[in-house]
C-alpha positions in Angstrom: 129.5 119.0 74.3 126.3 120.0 72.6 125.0 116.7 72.9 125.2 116.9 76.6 123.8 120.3 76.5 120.7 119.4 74.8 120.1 116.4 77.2 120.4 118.6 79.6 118.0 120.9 78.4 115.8 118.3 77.3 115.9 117.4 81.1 114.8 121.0 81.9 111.9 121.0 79.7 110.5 117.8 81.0 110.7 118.4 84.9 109.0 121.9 84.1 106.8 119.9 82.1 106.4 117.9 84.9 105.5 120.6 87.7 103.1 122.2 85.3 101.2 119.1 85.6 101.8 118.8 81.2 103.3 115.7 81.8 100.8 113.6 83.0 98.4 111.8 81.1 94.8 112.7 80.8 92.4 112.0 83.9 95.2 110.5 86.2 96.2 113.4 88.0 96.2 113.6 91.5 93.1 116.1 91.8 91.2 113.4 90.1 88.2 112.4 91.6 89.4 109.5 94.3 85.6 107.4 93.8 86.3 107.7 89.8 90.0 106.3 90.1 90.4 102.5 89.1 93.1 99.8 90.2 94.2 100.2 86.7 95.1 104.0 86.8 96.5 104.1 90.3 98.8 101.4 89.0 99.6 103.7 86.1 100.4 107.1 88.5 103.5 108.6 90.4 104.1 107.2 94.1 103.3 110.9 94.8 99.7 111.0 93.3 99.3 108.2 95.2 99.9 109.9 98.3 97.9 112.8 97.5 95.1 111.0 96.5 95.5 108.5 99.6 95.5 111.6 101.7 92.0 113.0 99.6 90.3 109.5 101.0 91.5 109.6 104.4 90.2 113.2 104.8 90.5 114.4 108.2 88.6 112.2 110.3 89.8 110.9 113.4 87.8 108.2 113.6 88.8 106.8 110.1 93.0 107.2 110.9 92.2 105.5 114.3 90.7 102.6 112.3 93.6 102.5 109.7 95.9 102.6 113.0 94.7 99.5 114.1 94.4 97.7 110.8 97.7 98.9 109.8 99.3 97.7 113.4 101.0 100.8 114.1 101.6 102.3 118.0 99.3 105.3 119.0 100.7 108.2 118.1 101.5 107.2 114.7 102.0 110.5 112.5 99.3 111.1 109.6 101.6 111.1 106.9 102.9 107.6 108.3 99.6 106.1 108.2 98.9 107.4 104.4 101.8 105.7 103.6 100.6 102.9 104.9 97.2 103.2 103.1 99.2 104.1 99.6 101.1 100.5 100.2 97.8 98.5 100.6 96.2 100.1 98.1 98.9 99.1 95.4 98.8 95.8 96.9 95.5 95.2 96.3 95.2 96.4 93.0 98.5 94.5 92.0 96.8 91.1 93.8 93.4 91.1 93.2 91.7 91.9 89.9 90.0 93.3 88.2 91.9 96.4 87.5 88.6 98.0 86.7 87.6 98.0 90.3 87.4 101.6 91.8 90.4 102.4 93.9 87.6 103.6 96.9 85.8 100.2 96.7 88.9 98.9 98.1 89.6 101.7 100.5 85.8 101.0 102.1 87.4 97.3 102.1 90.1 98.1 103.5 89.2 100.6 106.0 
């Protein structure tokens, strides 16, 4: 019994941790700066930090989700968050594909995009 209670508090500690943003390792969090990110460290970060920093890149500009639209060969009216998720799957792709990992993660947005 008190092993299962210090898992579980273990547990606790790291998902609290986790949402105080102590549990990520230095420079890969998801407010870093998208132009300084490498294939290496978006390799290295949460599905989520992906998205949010996939989202940072896109911006809002209409023109730019029209053109990932088309590259991405989704139907107009495609939601936002669809088409990020379409950018966060490319993105990974690439960097798993193609090295070098060094290569900035926005190099291959412009690429892209």
């Amino acid at each position: 019994m008190a092993g299962e209670f210090i898992i579980l508090a273990l547990a606790v500690l790291l998902a609290a941790c986790q949402l105080g943003g102590l549990g990520e390792p230095a420079g890969t969090s998801a407010a870093s700066d998208p132009d300084a990110m490498t294939c290496a460290h978006w390799l290295d970060i949460t599905e989520k930090e992906r998205v949010a920093l996939a989202g940072r890149l896109v911006g809002d500009s209409a023109d730019l989700l029209e053109r990932i639209r088309i590259r991405q060969h989704q139907p107009e009216g495609t939601p936002r968050e669809l088409l990020i998720l379409d950018v966060v799957s490319s993105l990974t792709k690439n960097c798993e594909v193609w090295p070098p990992r060094e290569r900035p993660v926005g190099d291959v947005f412009d690429a892209l995009y």
